[in-house]
mmCIF file of the N, C-alpha and C atoms, coordinates in Angstrom:
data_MODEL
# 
_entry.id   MODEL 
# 
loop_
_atom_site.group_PDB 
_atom_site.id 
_atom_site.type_symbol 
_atom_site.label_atom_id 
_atom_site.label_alt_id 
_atom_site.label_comp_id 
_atom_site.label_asym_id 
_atom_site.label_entity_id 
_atom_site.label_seq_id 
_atom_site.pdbx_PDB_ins_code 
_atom_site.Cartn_x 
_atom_site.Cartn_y 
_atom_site.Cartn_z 
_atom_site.occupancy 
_atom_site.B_iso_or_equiv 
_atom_site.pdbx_formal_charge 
_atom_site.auth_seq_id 
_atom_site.auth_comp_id 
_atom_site.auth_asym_id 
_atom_site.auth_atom_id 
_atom_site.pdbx_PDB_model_num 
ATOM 1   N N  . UNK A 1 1  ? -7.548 40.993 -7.355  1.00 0.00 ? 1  UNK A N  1 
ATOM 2   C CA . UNK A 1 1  ? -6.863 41.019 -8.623  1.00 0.00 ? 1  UNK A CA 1 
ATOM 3   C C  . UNK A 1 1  ? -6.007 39.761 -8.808  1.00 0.00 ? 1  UNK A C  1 
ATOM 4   N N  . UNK A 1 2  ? -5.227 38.939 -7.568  1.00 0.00 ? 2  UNK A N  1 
ATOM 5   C CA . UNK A 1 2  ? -4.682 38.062 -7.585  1.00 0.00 ? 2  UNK A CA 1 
ATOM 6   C C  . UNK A 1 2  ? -5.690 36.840 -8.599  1.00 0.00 ? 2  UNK A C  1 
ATOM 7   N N  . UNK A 1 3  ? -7.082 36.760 -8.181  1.00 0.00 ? 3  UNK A N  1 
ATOM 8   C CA . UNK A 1 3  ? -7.357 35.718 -8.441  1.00 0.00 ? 3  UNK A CA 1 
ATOM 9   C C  . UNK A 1 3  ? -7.788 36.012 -10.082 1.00 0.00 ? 3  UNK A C  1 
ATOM 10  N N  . UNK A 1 4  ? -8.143 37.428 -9.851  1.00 0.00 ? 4  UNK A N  1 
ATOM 11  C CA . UNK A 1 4  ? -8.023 37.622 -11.579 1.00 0.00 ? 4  UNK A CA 1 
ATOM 12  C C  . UNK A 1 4  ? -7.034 37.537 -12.488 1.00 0.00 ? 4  UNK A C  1 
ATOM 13  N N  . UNK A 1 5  ? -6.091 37.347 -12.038 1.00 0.00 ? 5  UNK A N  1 
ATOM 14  C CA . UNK A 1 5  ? -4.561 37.712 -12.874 1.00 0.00 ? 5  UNK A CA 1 
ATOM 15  C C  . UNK A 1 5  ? -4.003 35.929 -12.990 1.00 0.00 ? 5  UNK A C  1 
ATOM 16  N N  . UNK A 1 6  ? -4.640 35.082 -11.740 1.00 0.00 ? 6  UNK A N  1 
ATOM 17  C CA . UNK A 1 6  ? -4.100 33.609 -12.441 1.00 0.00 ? 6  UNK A CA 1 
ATOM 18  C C  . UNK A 1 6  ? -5.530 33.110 -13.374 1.00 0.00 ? 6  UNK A C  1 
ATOM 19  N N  . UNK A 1 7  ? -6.801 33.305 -12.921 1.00 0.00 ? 7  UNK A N  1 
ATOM 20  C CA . UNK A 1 7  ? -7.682 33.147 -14.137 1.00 0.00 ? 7  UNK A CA 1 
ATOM 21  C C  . UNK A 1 7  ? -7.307 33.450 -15.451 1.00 0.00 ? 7  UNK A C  1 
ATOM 22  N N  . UNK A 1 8  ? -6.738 34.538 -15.808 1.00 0.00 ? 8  UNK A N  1 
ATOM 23  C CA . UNK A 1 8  ? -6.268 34.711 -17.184 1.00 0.00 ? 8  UNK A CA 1 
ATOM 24  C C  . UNK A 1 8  ? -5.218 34.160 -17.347 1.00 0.00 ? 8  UNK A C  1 
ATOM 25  N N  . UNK A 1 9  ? -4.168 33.720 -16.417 1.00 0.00 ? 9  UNK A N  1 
ATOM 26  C CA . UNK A 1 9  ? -2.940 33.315 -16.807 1.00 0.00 ? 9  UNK A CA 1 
ATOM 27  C C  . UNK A 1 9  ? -3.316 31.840 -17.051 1.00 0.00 ? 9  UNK A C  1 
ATOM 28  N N  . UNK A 1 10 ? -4.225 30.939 -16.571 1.00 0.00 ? 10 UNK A N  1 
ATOM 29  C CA . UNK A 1 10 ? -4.767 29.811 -16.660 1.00 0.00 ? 10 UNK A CA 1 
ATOM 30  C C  . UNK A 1 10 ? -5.183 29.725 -18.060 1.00 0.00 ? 10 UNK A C  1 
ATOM 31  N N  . UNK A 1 11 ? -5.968 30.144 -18.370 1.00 0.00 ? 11 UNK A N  1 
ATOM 32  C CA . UNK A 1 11 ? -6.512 30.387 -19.542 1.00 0.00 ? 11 UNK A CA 1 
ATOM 33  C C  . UNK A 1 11 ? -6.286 30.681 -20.683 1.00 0.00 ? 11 UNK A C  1 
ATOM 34  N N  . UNK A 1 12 ? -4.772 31.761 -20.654 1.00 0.00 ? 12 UNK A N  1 
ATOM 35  C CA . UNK A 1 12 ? -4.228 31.978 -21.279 1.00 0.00 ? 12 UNK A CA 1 
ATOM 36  C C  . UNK A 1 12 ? -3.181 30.876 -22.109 1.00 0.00 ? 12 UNK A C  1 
ATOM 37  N N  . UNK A 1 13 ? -2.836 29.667 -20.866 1.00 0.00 ? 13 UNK A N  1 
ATOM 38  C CA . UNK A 1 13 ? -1.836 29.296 -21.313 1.00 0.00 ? 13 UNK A CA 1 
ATOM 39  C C  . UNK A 1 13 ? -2.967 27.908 -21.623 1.00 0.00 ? 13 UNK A C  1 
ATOM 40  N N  . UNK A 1 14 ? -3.641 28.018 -22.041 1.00 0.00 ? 14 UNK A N  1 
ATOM 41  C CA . UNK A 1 14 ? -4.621 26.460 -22.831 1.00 0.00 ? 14 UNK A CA 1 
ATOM 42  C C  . UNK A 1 14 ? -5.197 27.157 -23.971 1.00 0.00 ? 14 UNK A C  1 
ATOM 43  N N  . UNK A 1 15 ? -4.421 28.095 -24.279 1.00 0.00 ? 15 UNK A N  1 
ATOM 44  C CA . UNK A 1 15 ? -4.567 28.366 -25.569 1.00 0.00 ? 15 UNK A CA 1 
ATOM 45  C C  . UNK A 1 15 ? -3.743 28.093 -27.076 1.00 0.00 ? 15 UNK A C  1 
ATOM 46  N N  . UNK A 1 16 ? -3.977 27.906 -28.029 1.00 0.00 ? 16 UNK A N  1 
ATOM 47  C CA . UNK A 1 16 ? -2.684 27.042 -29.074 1.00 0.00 ? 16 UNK A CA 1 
ATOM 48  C C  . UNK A 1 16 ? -1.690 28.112 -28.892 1.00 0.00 ? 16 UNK A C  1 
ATOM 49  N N  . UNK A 1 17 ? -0.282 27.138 -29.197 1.00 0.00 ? 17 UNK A N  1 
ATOM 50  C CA . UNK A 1 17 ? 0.745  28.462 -29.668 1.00 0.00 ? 17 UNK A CA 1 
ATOM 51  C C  . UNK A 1 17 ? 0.709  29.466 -30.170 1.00 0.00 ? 17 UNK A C  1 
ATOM 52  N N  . UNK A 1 18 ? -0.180 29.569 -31.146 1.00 0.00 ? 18 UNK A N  1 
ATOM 53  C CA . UNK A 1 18 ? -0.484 30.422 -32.163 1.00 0.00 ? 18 UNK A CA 1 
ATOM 54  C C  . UNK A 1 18 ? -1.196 31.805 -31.460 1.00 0.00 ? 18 UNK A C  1 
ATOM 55  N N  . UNK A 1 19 ? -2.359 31.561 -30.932 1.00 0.00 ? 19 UNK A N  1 
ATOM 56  C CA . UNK A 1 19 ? -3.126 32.025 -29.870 1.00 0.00 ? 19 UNK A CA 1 
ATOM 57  C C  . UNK A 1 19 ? -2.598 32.691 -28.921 1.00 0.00 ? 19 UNK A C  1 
ATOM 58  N N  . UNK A 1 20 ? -1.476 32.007 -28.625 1.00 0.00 ? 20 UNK A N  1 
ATOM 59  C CA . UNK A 1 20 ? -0.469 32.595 -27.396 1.00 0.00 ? 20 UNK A CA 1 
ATOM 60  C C  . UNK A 1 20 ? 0.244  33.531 -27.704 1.00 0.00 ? 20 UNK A C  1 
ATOM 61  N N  . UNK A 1 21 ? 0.697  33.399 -28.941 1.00 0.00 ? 21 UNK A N  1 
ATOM 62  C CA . UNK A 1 21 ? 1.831  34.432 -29.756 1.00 0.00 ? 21 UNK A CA 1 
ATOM 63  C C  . UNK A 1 21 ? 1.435  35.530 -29.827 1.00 0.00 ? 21 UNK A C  1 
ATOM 64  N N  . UNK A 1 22 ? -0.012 35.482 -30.222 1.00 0.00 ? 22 UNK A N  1 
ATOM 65  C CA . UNK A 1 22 ? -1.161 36.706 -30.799 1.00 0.00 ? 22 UNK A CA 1 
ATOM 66  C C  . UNK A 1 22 ? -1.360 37.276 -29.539 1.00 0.00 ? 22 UNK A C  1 
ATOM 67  N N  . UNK A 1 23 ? -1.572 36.977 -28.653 1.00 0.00 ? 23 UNK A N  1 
ATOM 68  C CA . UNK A 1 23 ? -2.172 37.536 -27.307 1.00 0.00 ? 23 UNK A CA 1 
ATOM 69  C C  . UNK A 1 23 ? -0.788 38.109 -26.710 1.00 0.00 ? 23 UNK A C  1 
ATOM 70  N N  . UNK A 1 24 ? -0.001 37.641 -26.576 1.00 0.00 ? 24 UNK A N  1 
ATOM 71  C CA . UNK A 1 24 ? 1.786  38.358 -26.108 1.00 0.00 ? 24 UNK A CA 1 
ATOM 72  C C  . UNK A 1 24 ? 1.684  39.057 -27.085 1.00 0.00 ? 24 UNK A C  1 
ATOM 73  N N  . UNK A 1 25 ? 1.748  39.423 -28.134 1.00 0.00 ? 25 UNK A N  1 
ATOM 74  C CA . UNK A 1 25 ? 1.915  40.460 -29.313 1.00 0.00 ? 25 UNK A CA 1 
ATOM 75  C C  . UNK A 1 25 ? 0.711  41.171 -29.013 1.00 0.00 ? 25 UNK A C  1 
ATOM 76  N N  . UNK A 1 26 ? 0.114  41.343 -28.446 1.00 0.00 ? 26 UNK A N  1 
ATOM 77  C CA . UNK A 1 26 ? -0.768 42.364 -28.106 1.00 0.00 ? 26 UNK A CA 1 
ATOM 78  C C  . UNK A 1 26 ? -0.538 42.950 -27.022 1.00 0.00 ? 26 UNK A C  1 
ATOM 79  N N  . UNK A 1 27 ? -0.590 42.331 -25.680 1.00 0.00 ? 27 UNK A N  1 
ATOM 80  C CA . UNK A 1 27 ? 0.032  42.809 -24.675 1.00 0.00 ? 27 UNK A CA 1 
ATOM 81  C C  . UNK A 1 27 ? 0.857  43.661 -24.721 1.00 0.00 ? 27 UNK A C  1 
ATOM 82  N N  . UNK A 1 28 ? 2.247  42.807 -25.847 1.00 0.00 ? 28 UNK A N  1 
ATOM 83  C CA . UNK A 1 28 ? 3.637  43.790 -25.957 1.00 0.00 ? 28 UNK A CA 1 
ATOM 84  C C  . UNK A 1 28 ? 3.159  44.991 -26.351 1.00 0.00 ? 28 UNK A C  1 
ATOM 85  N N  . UNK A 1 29 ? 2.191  45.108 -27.801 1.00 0.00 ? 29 UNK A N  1 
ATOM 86  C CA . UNK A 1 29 ? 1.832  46.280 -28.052 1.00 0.00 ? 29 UNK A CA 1 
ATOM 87  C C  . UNK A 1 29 ? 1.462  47.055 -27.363 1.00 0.00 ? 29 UNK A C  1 
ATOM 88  N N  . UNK A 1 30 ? 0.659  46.946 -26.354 1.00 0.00 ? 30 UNK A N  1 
ATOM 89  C CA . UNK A 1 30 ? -0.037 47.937 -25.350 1.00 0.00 ? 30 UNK A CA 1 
ATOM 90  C C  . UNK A 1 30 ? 1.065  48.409 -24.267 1.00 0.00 ? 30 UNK A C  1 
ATOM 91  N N  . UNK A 1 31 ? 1.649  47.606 -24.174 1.00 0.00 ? 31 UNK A N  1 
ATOM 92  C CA . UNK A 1 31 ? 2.839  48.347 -22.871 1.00 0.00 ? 31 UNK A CA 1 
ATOM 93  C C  . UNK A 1 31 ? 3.751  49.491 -24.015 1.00 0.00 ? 31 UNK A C  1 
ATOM 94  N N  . UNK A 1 32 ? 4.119  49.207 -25.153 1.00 0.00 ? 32 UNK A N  1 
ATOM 95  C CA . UNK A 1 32 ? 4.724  50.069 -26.087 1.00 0.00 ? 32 UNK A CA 1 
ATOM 96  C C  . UNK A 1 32 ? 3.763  51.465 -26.604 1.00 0.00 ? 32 UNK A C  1 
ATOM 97  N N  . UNK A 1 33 ? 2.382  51.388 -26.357 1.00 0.00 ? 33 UNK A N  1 
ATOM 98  C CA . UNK A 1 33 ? 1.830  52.249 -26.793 1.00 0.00 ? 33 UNK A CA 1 
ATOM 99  C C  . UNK A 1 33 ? 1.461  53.058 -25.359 1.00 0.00 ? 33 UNK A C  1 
ATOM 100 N N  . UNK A 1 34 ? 1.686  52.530 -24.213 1.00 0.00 ? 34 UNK A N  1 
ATOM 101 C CA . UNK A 1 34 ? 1.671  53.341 -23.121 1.00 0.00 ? 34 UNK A CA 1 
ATOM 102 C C  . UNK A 1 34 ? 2.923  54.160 -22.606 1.00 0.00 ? 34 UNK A C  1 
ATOM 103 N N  . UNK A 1 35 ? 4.541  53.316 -23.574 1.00 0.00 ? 35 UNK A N  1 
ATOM 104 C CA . UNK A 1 35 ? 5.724  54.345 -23.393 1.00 0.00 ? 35 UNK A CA 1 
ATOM 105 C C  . UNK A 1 35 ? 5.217  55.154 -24.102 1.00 0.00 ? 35 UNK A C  1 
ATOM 106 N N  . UNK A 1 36 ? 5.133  55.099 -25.763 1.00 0.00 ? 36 UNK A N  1 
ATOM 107 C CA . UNK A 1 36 ? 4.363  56.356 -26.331 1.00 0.00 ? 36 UNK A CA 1 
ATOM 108 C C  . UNK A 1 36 ? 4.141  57.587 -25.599 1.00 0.00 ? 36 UNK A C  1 
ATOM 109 N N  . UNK A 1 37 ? 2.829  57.216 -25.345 1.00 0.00 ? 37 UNK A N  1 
ATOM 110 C CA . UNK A 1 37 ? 2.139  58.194 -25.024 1.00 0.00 ? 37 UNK A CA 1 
ATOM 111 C C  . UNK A 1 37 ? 3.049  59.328 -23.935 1.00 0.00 ? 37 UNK A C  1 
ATOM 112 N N  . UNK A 1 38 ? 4.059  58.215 -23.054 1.00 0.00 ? 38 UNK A N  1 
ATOM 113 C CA . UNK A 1 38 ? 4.702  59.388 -22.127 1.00 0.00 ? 38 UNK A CA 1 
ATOM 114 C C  . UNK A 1 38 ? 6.287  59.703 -22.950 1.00 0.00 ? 38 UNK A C  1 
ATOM 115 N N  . UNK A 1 39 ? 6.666  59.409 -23.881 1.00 0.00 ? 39 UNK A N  1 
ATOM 116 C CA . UNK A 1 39 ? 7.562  60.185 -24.635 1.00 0.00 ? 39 UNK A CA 1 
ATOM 117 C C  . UNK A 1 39 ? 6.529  61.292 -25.096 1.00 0.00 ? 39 UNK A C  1 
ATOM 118 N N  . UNK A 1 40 ? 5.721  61.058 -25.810 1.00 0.00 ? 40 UNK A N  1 
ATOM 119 C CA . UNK A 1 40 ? 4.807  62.513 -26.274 1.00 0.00 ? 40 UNK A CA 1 
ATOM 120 C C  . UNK A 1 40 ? 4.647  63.245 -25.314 1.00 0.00 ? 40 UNK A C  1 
ATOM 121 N N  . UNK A 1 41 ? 4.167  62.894 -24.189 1.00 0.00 ? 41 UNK A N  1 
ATOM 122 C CA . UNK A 1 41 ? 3.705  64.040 -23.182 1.00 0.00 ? 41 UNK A CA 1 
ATOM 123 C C  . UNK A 1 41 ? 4.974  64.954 -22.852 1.00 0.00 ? 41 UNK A C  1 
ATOM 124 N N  . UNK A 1 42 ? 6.488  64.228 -22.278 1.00 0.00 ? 42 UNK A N  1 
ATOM 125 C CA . UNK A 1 42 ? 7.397  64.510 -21.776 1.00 0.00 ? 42 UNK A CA 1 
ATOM 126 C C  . UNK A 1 42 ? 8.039  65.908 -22.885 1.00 0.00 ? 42 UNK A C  1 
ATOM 127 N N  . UNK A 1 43 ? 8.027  65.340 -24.122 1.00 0.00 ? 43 UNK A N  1 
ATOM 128 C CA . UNK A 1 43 ? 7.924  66.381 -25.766 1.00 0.00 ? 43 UNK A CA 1 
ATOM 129 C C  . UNK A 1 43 ? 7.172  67.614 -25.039 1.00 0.00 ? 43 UNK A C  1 
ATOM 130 N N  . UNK A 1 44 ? 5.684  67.462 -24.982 1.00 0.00 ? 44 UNK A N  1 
ATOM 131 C CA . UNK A 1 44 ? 5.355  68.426 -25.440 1.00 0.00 ? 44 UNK A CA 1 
ATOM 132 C C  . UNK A 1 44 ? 5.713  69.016 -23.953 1.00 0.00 ? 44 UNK A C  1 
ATOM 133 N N  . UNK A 1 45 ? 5.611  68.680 -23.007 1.00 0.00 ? 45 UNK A N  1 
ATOM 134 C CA . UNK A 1 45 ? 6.736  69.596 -22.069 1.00 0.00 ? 45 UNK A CA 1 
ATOM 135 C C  . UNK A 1 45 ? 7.614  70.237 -21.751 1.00 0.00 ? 45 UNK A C  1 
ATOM 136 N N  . UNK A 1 46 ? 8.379  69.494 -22.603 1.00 0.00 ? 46 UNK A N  1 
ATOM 137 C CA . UNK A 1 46 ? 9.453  69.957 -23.249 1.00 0.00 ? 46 UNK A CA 1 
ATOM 138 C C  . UNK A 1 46 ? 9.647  71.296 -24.291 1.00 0.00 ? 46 UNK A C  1 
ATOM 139 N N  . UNK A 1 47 ? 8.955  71.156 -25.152 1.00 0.00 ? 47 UNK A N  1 
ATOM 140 C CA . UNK A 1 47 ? 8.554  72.252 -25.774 1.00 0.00 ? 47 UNK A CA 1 
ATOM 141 C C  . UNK A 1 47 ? 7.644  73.534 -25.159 1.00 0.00 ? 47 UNK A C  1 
ATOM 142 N N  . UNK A 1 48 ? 6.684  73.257 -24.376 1.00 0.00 ? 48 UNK A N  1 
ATOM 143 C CA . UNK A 1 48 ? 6.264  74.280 -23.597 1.00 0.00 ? 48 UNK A CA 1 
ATOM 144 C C  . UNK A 1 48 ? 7.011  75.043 -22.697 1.00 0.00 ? 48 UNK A C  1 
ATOM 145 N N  . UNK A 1 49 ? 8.276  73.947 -22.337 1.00 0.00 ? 49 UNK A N  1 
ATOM 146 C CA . UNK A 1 49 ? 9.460  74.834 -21.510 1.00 0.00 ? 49 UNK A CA 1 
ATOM 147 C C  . UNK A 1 49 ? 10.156 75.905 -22.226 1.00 0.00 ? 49 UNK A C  1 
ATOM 148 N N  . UNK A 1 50 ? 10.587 75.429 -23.221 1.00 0.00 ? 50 UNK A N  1 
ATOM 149 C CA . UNK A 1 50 ? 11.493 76.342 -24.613 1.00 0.00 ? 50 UNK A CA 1 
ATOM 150 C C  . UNK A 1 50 ? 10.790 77.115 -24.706 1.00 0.00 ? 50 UNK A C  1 
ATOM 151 N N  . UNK A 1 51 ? 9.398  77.569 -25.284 1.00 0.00 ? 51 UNK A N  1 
ATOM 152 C CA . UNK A 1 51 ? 8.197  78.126 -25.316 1.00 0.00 ? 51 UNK A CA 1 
ATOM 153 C C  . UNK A 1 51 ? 8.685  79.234 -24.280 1.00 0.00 ? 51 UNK A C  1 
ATOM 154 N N  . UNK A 1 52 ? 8.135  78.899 -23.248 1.00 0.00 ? 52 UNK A N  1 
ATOM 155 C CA . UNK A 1 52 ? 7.888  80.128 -21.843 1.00 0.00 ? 52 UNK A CA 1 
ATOM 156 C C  . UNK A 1 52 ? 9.524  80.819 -22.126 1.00 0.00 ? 52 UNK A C  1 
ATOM 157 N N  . UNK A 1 53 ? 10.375 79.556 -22.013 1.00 0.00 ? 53 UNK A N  1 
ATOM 158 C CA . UNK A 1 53 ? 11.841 80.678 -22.238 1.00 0.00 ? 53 UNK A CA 1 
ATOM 159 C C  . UNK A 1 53 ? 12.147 81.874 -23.032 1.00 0.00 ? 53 UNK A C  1 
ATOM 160 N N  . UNK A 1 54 ? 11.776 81.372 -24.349 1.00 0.00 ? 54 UNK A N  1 
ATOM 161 C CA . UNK A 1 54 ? 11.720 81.802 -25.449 1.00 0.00 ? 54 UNK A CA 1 
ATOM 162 C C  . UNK A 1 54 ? 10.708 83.471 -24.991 1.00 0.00 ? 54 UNK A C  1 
ATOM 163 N N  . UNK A 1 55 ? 9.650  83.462 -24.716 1.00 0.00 ? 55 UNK A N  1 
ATOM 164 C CA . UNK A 1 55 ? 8.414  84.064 -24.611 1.00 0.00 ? 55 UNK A CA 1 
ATOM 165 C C  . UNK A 1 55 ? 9.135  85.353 -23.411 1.00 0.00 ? 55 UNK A C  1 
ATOM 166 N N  . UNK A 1 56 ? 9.522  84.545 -22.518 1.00 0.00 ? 56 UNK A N  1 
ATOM 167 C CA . UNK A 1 56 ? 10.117 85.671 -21.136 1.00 0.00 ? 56 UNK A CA 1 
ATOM 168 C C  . UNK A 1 56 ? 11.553 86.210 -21.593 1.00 0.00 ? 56 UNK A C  1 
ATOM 169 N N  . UNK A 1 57 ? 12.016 86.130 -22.653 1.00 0.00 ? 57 UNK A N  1 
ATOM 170 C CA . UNK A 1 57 ? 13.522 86.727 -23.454 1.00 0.00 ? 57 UNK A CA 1 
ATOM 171 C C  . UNK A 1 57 ? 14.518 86.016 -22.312 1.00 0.00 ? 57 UNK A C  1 
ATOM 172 N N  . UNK A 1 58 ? 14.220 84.667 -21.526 1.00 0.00 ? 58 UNK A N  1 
ATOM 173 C CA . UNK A 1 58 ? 15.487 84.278 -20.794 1.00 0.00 ? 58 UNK A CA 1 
ATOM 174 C C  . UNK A 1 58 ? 16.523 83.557 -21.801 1.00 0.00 ? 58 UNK A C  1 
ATOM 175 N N  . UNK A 1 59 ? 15.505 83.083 -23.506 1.00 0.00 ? 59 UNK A N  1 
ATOM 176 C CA . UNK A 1 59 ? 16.966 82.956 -24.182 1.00 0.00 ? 59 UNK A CA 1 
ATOM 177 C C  . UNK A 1 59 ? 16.712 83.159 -25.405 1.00 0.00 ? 59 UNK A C  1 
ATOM 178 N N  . UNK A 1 60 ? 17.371 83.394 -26.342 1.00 0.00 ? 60 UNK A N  1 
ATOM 179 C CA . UNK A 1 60 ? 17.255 83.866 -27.270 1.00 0.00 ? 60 UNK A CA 1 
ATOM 180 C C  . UNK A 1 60 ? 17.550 83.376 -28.618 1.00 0.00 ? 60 UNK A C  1 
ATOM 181 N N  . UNK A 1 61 ? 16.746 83.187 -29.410 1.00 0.00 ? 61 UNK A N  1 
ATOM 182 C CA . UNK A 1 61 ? 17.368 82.125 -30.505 1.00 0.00 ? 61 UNK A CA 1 
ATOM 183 C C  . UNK A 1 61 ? 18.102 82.250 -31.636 1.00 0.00 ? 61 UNK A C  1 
ATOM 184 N N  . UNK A 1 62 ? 18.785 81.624 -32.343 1.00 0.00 ? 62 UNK A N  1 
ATOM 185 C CA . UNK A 1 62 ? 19.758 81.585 -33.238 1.00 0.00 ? 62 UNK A CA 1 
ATOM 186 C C  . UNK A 1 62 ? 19.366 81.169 -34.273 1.00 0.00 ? 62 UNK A C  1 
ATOM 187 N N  . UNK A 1 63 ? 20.036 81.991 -35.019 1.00 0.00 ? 63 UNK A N  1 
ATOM 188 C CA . UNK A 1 63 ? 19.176 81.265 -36.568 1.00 0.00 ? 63 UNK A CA 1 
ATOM 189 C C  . UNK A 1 63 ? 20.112 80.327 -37.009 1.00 0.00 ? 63 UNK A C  1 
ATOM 190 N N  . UNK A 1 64 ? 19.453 79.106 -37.856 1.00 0.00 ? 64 UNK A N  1 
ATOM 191 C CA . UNK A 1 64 ? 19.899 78.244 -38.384 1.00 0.00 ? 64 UNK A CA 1 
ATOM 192 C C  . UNK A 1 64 ? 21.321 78.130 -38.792 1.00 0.00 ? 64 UNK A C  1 
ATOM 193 N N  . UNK A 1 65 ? 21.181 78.895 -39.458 1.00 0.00 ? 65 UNK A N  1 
ATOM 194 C CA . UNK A 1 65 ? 22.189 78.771 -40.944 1.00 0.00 ? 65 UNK A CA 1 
ATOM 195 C C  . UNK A 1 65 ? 23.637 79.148 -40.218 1.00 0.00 ? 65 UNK A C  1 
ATOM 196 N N  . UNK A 1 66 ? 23.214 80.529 -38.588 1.00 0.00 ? 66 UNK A N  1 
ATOM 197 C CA . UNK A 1 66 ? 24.514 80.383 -37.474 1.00 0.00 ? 66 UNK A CA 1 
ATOM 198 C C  . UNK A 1 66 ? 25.336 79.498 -37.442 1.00 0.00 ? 66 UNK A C  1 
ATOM 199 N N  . UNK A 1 67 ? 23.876 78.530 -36.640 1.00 0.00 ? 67 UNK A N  1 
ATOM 200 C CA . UNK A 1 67 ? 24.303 77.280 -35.755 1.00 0.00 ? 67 UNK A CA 1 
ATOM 201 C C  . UNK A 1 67 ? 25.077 76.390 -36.918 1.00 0.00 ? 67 UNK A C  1 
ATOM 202 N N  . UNK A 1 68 ? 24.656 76.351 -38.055 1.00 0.00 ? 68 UNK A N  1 
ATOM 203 C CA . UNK A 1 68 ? 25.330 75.320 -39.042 1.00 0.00 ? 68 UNK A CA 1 
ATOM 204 C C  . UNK A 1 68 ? 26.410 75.741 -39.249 1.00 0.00 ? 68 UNK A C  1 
ATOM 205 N N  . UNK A 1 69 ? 26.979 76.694 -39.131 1.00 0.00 ? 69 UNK A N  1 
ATOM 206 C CA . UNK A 1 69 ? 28.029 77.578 -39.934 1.00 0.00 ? 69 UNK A CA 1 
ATOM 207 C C  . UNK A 1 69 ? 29.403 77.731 -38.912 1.00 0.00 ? 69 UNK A C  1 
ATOM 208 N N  . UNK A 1 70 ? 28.533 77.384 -37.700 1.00 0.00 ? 70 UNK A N  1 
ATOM 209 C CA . UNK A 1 70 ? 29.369 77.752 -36.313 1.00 0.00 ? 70 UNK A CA 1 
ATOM 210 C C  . UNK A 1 70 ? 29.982 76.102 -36.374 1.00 0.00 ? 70 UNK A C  1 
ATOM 211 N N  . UNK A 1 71 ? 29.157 74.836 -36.217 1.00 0.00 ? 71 UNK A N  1 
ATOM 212 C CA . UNK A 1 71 ? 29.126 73.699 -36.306 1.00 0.00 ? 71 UNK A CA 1 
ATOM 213 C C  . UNK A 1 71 ? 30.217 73.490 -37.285 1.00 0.00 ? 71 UNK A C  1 
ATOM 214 N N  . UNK A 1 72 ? 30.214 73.603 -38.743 1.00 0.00 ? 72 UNK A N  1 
ATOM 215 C CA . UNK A 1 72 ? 30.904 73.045 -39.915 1.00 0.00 ? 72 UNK A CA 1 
ATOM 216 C C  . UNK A 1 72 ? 32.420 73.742 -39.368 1.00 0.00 ? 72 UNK A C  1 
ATOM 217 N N  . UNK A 1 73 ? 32.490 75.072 -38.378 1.00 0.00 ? 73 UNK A N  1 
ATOM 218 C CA . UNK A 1 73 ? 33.962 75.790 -38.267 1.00 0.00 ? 73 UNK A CA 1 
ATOM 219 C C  . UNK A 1 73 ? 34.581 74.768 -37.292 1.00 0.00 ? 73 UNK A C  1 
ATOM 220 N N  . UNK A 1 74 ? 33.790 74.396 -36.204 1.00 0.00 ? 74 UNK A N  1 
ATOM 221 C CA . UNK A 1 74 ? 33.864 73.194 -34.972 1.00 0.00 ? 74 UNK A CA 1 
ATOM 222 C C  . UNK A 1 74 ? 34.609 72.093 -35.461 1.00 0.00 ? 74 UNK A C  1 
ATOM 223 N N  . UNK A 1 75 ? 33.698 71.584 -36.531 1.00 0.00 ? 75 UNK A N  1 
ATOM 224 C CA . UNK A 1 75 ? 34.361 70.088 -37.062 1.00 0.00 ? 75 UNK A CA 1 
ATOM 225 C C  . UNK A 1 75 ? 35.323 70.492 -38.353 1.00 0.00 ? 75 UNK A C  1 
ATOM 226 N N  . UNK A 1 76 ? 35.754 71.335 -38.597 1.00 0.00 ? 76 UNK A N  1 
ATOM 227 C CA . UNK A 1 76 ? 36.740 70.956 -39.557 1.00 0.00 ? 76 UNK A CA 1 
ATOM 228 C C  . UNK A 1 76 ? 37.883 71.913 -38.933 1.00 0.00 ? 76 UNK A C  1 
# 
């Protein structure tokens, strides 16, 4: 992989500025679309946890308009 990783870096950099910009702006994109994907996963884990809680009565939920009502007594 070493010798693959300075082949492209060789190559990469005899390319115009322009060229260069485009290719880092892609890269960047792909490392950003691979956090993605593990914020989504970590979500829906997240939610499958609440889920099972929810499901086994270990908690129990509150309706909205409570929580807002409880909140607005909090801050004022």
């Amino acid at each position: 992989m070493a010798n693959t990783f300075k082949e492209i870096e060789t190559s990469a950099l005899r390319l115009s500025d322009k060229q260069r910009a485009r290719l880092a702006s892609r890269l960047l994109d792909s490392l950003e679309k691979r956090k993605e994907i593990g914020v989504e996963q970590a979500w829906l884990q997240e939610i499958e946890r609440r889920n099972s809680e929810f499901e086994s009565g270990e908690v129990e939920l509150i309706p909205a308009t409570e929580v807002m009502a409880k909140a607005r007594s909090l801050l004022s």
